[in-house]
C-alpha positions in Angstrom: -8.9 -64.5 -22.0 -5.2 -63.1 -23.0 -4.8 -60.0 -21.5 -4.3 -56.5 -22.6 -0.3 -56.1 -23.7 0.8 -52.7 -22.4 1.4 -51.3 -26.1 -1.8 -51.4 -26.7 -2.5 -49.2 -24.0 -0.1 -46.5 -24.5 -1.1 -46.9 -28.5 -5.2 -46.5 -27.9 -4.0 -43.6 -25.8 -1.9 -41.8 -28.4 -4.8 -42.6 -30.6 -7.0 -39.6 -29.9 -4.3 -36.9 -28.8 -2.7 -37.4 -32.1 -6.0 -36.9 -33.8 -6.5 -33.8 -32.4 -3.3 -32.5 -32.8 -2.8 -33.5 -36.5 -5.5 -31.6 -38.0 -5.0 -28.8 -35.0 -1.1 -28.2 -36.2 -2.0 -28.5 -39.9 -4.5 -26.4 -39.9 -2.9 -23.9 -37.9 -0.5 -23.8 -40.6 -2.8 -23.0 -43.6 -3.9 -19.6 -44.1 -7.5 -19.6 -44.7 -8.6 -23.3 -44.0 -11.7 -23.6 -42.6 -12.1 -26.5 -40.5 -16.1 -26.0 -39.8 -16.6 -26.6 -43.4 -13.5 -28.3 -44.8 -12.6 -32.1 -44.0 -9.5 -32.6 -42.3 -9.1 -34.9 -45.4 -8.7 -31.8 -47.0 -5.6 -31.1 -45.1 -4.1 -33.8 -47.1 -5.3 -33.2 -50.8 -2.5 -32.6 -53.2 -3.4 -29.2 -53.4 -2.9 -28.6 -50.0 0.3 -26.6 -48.4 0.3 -28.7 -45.4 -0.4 -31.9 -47.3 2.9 -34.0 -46.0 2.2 -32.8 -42.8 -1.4 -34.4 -42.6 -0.3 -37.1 -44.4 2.0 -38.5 -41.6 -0.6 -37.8 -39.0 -3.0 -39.7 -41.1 -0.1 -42.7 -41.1 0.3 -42.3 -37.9 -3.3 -43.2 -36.5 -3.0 -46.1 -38.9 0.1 -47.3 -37.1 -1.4 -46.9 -33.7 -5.0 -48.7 -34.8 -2.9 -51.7 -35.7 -1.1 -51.6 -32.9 -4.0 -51.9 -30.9 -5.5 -54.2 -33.0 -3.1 -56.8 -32.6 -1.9 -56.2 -28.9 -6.0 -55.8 -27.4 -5.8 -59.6 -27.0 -8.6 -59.6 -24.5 -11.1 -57.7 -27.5 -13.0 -61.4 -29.3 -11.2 -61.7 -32.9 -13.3 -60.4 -35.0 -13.5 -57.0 -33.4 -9.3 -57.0 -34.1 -9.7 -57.6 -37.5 -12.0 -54.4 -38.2 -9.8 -52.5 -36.3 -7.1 -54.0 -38.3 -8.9 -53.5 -41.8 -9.8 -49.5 -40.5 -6.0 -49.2 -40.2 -5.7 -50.5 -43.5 -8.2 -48.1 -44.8 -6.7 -44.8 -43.0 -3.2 -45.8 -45.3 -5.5 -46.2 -48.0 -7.0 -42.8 -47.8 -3.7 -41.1 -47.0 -2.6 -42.9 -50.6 -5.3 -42.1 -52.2 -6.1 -38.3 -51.3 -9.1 -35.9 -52.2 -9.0 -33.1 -54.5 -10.0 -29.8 -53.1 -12.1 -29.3 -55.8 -14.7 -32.7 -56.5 -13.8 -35.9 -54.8 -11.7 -38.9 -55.0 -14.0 -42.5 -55.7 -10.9 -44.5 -54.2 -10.3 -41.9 -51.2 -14.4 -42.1 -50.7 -14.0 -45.6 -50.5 -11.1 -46.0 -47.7 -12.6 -43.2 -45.8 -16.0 -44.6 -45.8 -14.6 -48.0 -44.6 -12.7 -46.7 -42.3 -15.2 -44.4 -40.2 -17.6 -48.0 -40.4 -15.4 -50.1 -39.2 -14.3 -47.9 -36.4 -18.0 -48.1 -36.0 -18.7 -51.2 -36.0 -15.5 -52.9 -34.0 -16.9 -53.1 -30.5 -20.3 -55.3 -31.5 -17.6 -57.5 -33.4 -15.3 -57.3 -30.0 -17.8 -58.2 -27.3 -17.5 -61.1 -25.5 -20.1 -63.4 -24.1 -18.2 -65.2 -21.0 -19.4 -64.2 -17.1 -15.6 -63.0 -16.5 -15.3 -60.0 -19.6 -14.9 -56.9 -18.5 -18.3 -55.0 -18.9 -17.3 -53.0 -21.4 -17.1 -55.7 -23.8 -20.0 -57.4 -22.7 -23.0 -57.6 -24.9 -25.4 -55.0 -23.8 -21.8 -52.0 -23.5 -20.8 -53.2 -27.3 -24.3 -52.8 -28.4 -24.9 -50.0 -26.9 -21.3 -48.9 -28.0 -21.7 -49.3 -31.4 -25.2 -47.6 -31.7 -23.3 -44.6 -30.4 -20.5 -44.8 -33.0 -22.5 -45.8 -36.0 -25.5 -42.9 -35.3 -22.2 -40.4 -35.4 -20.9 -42.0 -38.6 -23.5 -42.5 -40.4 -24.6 -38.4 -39.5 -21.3 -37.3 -41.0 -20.8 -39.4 -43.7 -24.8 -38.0 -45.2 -23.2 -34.5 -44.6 -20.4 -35.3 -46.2 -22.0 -36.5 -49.3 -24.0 -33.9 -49.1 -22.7 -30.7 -51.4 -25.0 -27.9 -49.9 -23.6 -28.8 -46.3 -21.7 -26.2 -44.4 -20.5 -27.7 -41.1 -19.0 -30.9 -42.7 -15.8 -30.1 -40.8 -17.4 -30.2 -37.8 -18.8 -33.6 -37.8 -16.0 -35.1 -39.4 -13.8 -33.7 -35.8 -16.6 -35.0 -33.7 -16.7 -38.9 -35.4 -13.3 -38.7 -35.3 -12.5 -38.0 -32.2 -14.9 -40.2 -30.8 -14.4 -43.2 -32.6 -10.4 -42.9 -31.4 -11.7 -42.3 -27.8 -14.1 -45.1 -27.6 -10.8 -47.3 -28.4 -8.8 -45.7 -25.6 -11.3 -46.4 -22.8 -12.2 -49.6 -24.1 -8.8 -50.6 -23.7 -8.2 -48.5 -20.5 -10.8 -50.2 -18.4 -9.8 -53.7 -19.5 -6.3 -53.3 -18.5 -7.1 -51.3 -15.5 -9.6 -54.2 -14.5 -7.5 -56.9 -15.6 -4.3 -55.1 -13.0 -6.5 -55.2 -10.4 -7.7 -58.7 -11.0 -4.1 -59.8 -11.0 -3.2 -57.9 -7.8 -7.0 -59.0 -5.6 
């Protein structure tokens, strides 16, 4: 197996503390935002005084999921290319943004495909050989990917839902969680694969 390239590390690390801080500092900055019941998609509608400011965060995570995608050579193939197509997705959705009033089919579609495949990636990742690291063995990406999709799947029925009221909430915790699954995937590879090289 081809080893974790060091970008990919300091890029699945990024990952998650730029997350956190985009829709932190944007939403800091607008006066009456509500982030238990707004989206941080919201943060980038047109309408939105801190739209420019989400949007590059958005870009961003984008830049730093392909990054990883194409550097986490130790991850099986198809696992890269979800991660990959996600990426594509968060551009997507930062293209395509959400009115703060009704919704946007196109950014629906992105963001939906997105959260899935960000999902979905570590099933598509695992690898079957003795010598994988366990976290990318079969029963960790199942397991894995349970996890993410249960979270996913939660927010997005919120999120379609007009009567919910903690939408904002959910979309923090996916988010987060999806980005931090990536960084200690990749963490524990390259940290197993150092000492592998060292021993």
């Amino acid at each position: 197996m081809k080893p974790i390239d060091r970008i990919a590390v300091y890029a699945a690390i990024a990952g998650p503390i730029q997350s956190v801080l985009g829709w932190a500092i944007a939403g800091s900055m607008w006066v009456g935002y509500d982030p238990i019941r707004q989206t941080i998609s919201d943060l980038a509608a047109n309408e939105s005084p801190v739209k420019w400011i989400m949007s590059a965060f958005f870009v961003l995570g984008g830049l730093l999921t392909l990054i990883a995608a194409i550097y986490a050579r130790t991850l099986a193939m198809p696992g890269r290319v979800a991660l990959f197509i996600s990426a594509i997705c968060t551009f997507g959705l930062t293209i395509f943004p959400t009115p703060l009033i009704g919704y946007s089919l196109m950014h629906r579609i992105f963001a939906i495909s997105s959260f899935v495949l960000s999902a979905g990636w570590p099933i598509l990742a695992m690898r079957f050989r003795k010598d994988a690291p366990w976290i990318i063995k079969p029963m960790a990406s199942i397991i894995g990917t349970a996890l993410q999709t249960s979270l996913a799947l939660w927010f997005l029925s919120s999120w379609t839902d007009p009567a919910a009221t903690s939408v904002g909430v959910w979309e923090r915790v996916v988010a987060v969680s999806q980005s931090l699954y990536l960084a200690v995937t990749v963490i524990v590879i390259h940290v197993g694969q150092r000492k592998s090289s060292r021993a």
